[in-house]
Biopython code that builds the backbone (N, CA, C, O; Angstrom):
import numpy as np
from Bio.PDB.StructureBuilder import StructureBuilder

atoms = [
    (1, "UNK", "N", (7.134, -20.134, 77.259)),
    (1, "UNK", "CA", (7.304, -18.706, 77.346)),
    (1, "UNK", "C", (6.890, -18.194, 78.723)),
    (1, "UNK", "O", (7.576, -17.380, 79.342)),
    (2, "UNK", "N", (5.505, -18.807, 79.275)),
    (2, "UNK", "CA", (5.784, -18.309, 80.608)),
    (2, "UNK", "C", (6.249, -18.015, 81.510)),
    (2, "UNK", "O", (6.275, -17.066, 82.293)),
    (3, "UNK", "N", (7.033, -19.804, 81.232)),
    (3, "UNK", "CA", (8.073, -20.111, 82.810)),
    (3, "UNK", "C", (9.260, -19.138, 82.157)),
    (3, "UNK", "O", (9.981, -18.869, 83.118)),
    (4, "UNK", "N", (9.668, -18.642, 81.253)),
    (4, "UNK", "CA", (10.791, -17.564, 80.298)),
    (4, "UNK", "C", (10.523, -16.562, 81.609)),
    (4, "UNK", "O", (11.147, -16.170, 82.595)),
    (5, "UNK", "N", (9.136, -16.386, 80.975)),
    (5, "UNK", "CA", (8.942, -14.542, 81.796)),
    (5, "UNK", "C", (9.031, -14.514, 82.630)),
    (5, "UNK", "O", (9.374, -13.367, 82.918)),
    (6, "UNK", "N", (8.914, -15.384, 83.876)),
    (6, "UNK", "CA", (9.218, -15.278, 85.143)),
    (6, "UNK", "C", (10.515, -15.866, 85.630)),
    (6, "UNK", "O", (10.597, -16.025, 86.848)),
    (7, "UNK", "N", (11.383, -16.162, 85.000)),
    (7, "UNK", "CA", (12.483, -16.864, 85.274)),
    (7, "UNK", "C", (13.439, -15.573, 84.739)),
    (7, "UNK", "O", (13.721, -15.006, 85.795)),
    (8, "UNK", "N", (13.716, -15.249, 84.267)),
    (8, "UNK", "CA", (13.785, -14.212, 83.380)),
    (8, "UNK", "C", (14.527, -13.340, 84.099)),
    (8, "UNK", "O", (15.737, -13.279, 84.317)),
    (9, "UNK", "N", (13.068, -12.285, 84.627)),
    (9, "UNK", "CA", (13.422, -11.238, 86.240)),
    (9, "UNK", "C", (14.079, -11.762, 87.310)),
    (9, "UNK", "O", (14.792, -11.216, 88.152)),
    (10, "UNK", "N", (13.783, -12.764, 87.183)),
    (10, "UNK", "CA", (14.304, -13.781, 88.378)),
    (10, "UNK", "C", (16.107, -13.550, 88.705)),
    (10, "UNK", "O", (16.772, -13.223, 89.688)),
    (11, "UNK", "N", (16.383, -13.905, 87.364)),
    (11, "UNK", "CA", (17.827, -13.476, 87.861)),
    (11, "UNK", "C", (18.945, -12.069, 88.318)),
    (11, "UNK", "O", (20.162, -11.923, 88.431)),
    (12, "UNK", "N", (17.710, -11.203, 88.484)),
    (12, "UNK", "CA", (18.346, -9.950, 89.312)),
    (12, "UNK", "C", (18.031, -9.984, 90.660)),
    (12, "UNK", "O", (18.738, -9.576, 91.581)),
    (13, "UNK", "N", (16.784, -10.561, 90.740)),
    (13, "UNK", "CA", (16.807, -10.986, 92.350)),
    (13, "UNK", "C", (18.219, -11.214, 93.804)),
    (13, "UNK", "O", (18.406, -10.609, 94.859)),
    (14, "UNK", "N", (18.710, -12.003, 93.346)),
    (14, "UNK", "CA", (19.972, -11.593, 93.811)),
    (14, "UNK", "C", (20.953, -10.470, 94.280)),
    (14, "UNK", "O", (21.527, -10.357, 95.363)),
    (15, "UNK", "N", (20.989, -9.688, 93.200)),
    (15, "UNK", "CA", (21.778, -8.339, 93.130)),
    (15, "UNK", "C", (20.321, -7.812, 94.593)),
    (15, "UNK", "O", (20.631, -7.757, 95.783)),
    (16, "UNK", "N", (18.900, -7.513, 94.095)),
    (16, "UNK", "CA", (18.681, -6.790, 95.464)),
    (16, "UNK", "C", (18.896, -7.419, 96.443)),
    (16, "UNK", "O", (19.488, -6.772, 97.307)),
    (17, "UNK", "N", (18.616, -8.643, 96.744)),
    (17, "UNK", "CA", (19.088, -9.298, 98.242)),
    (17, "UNK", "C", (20.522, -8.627, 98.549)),
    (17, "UNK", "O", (20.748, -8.028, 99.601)),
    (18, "UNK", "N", (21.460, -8.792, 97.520)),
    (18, "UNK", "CA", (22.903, -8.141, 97.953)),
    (18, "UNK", "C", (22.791, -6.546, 98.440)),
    (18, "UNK", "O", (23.220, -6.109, 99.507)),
    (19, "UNK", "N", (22.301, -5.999, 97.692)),
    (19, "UNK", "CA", (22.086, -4.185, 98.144)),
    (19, "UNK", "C", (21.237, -4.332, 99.534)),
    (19, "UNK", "O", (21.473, -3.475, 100.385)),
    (20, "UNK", "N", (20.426, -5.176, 99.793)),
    (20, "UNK", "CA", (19.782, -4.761, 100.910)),
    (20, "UNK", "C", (20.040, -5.716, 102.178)),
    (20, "UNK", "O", (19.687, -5.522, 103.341)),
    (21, "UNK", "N", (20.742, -6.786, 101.645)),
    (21, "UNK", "CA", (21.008, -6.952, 102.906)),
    (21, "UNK", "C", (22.974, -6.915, 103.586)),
    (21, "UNK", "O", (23.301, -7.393, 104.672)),
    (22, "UNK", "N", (23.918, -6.263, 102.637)),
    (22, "UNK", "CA", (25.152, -6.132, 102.905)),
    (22, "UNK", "C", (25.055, -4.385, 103.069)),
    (22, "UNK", "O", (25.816, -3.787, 103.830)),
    (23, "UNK", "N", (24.089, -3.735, 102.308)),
    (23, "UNK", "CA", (23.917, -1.924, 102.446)),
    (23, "UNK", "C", (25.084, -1.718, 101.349)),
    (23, "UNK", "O", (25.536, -0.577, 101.257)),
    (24, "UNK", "N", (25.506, -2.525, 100.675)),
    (24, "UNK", "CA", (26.539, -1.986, 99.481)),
    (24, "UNK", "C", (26.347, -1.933, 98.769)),
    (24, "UNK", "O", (26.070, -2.927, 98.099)),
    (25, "UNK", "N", (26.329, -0.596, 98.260)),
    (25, "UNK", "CA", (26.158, -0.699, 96.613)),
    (25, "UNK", "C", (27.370, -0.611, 95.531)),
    (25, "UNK", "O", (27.329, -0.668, 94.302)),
    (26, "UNK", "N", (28.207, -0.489, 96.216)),
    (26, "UNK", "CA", (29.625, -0.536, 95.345)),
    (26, "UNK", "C", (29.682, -1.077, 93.889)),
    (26, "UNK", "O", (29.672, -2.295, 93.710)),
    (27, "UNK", "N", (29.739, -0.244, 92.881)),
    (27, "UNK", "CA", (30.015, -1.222, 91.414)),
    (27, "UNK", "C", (28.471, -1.523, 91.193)),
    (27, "UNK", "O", (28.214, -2.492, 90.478)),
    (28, "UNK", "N", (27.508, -0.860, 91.682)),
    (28, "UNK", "CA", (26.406, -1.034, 91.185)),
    (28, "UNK", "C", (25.927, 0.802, 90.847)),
    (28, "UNK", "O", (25.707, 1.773, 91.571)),
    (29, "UNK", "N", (25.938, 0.503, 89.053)),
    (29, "UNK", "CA", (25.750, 1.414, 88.586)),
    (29, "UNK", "C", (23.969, 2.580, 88.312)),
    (29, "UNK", "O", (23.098, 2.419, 87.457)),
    (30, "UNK", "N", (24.015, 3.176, 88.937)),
    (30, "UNK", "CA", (22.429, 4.386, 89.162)),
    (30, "UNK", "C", (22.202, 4.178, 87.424)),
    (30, "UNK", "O", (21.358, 3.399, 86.983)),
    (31, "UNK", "N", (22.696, 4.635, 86.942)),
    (31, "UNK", "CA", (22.712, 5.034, 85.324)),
    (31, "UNK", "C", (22.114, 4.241, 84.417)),
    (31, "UNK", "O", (21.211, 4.437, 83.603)),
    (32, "UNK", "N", (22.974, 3.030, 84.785)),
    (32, "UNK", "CA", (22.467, 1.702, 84.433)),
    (32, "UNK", "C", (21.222, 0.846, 84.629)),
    (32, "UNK", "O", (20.809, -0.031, 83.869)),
    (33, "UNK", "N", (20.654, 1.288, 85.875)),
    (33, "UNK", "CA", (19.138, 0.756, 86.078)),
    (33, "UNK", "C", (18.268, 1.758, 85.693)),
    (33, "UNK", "O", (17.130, 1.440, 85.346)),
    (34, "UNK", "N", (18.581, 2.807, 85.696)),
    (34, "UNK", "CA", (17.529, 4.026, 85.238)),
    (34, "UNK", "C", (17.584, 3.700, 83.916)),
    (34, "UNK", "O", (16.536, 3.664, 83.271)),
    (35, "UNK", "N", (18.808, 3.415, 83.319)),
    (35, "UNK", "CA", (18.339, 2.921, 81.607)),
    (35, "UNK", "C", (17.503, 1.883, 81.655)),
    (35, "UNK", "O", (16.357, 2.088, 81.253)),
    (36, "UNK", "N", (17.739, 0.991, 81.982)),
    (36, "UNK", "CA", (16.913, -0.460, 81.999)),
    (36, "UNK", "C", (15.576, 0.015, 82.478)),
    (36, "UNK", "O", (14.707, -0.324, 81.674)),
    (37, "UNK", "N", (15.055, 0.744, 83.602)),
    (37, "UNK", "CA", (14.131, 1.407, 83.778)),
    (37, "UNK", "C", (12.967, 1.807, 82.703)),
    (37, "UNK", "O", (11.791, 1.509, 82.496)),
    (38, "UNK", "N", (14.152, 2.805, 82.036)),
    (38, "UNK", "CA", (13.690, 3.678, 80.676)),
    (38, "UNK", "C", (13.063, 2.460, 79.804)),
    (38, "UNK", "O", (11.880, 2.134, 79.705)),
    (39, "UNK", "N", (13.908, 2.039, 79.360)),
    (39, "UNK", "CA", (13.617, 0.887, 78.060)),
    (39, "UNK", "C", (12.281, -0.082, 78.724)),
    (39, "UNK", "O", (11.211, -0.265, 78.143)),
    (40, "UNK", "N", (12.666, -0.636, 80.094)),
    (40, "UNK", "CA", (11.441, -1.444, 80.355)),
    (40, "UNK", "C", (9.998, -0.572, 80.015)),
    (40, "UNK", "O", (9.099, -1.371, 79.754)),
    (41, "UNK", "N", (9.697, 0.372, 79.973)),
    (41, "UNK", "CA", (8.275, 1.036, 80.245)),
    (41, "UNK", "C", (8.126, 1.220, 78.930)),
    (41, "UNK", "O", (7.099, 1.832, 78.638)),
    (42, "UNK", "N", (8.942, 0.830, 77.864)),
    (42, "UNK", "CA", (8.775, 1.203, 76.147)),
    (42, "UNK", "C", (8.467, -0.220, 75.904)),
    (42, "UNK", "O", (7.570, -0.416, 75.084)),
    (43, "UNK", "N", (9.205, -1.605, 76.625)),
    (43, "UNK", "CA", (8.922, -2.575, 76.140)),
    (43, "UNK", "C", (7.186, -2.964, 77.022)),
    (43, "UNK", "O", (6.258, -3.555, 76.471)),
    (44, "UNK", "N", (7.181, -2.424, 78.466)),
    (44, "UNK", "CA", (5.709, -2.435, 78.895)),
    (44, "UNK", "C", (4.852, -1.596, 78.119)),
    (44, "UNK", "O", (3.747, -2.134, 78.055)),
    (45, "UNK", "N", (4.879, -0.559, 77.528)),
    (45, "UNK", "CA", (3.971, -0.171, 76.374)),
    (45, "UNK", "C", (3.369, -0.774, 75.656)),
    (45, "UNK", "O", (2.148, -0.851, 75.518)),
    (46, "UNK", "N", (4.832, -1.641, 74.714)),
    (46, "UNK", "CA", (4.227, -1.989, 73.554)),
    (46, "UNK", "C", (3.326, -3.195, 74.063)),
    (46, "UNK", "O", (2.295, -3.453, 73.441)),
    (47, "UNK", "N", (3.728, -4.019, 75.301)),
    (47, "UNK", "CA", (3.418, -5.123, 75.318)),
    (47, "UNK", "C", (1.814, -5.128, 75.865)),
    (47, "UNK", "O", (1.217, -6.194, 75.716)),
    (48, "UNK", "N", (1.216, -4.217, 76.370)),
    (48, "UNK", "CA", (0.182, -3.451, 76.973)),
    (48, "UNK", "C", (-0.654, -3.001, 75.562)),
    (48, "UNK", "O", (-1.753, -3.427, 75.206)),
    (49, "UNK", "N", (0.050, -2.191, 74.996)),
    (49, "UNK", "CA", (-0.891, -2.207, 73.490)),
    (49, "UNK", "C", (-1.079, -3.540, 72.271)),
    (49, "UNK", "O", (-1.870, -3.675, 71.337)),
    (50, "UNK", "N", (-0.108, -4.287, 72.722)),
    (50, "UNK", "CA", (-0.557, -4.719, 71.643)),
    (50, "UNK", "C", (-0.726, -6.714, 72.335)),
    (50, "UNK", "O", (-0.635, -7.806, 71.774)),
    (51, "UNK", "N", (-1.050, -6.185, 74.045)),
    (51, "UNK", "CA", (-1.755, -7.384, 74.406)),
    (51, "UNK", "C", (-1.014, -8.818, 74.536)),
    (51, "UNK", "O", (-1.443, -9.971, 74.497)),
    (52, "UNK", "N", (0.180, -8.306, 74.694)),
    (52, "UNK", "CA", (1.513, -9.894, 74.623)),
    (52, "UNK", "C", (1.911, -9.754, 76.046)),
    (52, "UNK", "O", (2.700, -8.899, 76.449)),
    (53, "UNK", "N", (1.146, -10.905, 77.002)),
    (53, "UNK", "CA", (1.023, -11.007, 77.649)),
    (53, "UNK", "C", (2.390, -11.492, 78.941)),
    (53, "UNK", "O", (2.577, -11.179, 80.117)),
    (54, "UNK", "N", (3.050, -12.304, 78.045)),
    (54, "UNK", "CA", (4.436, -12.640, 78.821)),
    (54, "UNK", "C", (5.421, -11.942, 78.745)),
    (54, "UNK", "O", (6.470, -12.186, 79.340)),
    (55, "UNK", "N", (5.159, -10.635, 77.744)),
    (55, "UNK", "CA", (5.951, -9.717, 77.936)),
    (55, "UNK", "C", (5.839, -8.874, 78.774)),
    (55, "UNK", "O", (6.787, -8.188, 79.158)),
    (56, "UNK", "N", (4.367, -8.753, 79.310)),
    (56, "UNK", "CA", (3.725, -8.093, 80.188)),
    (56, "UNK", "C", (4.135, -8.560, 81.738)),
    (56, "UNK", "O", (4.308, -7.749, 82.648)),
    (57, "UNK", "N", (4.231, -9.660, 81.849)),
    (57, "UNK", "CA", (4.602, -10.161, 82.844)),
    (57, "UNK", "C", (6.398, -9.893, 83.345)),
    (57, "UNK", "O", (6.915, -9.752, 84.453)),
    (58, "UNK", "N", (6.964, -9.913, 81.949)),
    (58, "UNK", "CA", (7.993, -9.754, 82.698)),
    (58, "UNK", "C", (8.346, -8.342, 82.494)),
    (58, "UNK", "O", (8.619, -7.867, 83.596)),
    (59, "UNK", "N", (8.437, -7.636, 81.743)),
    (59, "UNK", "CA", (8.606, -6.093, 82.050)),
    (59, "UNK", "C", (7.840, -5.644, 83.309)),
    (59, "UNK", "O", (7.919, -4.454, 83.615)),
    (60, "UNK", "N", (7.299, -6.260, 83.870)),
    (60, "UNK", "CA", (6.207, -5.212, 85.509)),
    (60, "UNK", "C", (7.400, -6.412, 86.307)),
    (60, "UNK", "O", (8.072, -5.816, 87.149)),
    (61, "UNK", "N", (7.684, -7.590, 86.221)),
    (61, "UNK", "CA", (9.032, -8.094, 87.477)),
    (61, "UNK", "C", (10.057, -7.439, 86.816)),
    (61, "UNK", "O", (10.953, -7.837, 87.562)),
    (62, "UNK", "N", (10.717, -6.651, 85.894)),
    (62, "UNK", "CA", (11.627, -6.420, 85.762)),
    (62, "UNK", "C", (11.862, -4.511, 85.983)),
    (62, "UNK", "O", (12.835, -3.760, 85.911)),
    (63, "UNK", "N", (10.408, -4.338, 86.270)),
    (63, "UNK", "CA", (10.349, -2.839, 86.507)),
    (63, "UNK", "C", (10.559, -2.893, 88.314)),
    (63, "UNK", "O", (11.309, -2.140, 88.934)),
    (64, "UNK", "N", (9.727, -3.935, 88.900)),
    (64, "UNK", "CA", (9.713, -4.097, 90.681)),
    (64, "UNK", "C", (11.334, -4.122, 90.499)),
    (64, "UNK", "O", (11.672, -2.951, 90.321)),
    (65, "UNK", "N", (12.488, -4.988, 90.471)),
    (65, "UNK", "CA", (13.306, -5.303, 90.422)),
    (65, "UNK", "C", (14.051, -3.907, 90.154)),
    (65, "UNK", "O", (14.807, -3.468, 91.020)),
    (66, "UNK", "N", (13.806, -3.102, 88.769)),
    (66, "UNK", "CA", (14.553, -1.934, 88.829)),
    (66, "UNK", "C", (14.371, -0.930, 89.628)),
    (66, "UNK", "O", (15.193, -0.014, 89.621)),
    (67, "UNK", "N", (13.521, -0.907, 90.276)),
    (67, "UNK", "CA", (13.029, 0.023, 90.989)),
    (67, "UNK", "C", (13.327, -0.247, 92.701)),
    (67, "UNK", "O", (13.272, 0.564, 93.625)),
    (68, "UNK", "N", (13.674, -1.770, 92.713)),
    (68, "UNK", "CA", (14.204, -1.641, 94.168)),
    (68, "UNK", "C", (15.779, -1.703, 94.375)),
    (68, "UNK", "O", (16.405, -1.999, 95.393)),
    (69, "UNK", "N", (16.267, -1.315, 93.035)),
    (69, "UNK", "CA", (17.255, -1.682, 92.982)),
    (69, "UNK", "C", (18.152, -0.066, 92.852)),
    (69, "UNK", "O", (19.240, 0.253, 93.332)),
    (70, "UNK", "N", (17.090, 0.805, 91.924)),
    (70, "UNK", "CA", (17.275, 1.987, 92.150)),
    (70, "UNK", "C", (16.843, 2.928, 93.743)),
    (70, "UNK", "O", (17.278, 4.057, 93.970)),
    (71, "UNK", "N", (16.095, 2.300, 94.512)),
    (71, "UNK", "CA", (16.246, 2.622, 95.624)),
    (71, "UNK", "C", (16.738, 2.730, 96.433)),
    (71, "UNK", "O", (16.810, 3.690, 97.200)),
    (72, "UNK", "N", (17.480, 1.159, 96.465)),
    (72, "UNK", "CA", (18.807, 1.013, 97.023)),
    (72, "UNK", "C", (20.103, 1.670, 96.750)),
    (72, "UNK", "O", (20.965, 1.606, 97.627)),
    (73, "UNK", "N", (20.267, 2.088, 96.011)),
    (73, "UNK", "CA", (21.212, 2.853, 95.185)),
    (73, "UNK", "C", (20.954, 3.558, 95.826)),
    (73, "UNK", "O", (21.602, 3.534, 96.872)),
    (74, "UNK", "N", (19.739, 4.800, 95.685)),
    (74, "UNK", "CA", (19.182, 6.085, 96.887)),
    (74, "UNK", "C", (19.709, 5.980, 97.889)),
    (74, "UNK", "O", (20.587, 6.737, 98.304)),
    (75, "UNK", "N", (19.076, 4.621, 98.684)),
    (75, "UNK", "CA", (19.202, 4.872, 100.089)),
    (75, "UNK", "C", (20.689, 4.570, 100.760)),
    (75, "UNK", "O", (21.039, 5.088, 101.820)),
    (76, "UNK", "N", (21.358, 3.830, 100.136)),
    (76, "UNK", "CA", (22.573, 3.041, 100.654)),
    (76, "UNK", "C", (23.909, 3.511, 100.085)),
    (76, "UNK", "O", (24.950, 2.906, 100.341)),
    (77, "UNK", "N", (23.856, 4.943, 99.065)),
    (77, "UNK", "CA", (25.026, 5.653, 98.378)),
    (77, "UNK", "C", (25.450, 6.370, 99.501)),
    (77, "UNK", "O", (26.421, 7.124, 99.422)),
]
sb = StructureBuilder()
sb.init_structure("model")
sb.init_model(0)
sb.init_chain("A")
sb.init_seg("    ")
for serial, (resi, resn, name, xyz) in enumerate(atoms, 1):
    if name == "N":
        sb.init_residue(resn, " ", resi, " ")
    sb.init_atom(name, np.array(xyz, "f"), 0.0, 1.0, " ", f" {name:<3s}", serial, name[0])
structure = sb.get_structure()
């Protein structure tokens, strides 16, 4: 389950290397990471209350990830 949680986030990694280093965001949807956004901080809740730790791990890489991904979106629309 560990190597899960970090492997996991892992595969959006990509998509930001693409936004930040081509400046395109074309076909990369705002809406769509702000949902994923949304939902991650309900699944970091629960996983925070009720102490499940590899969930913890990967909802906070999958929040960095949405969040630079929604930036890019910001900065590069």
């Amino acid at each position: 389950m560990r190597v899960a949680a970090v492997l996991h986030p892992v595969s959006a990694v990509p998509q930001v290397v693409t936004i930040y280093s081509t400046h395109d965001v074309t076909g990369t949807s705002m809406l769509t990471w702000l949902f994923f956004m949304a939902v991650g901080v309900v699944f970091l809740s629960y996983s925070v209350a009720h102490r499940i730790r590899p969930l913890m791990v990967t909802q906070t890489l999958w929040f960095v990830n949405d969040f630079l991904i929604v930036g890019g979106i910001l900065l590069y629309r």
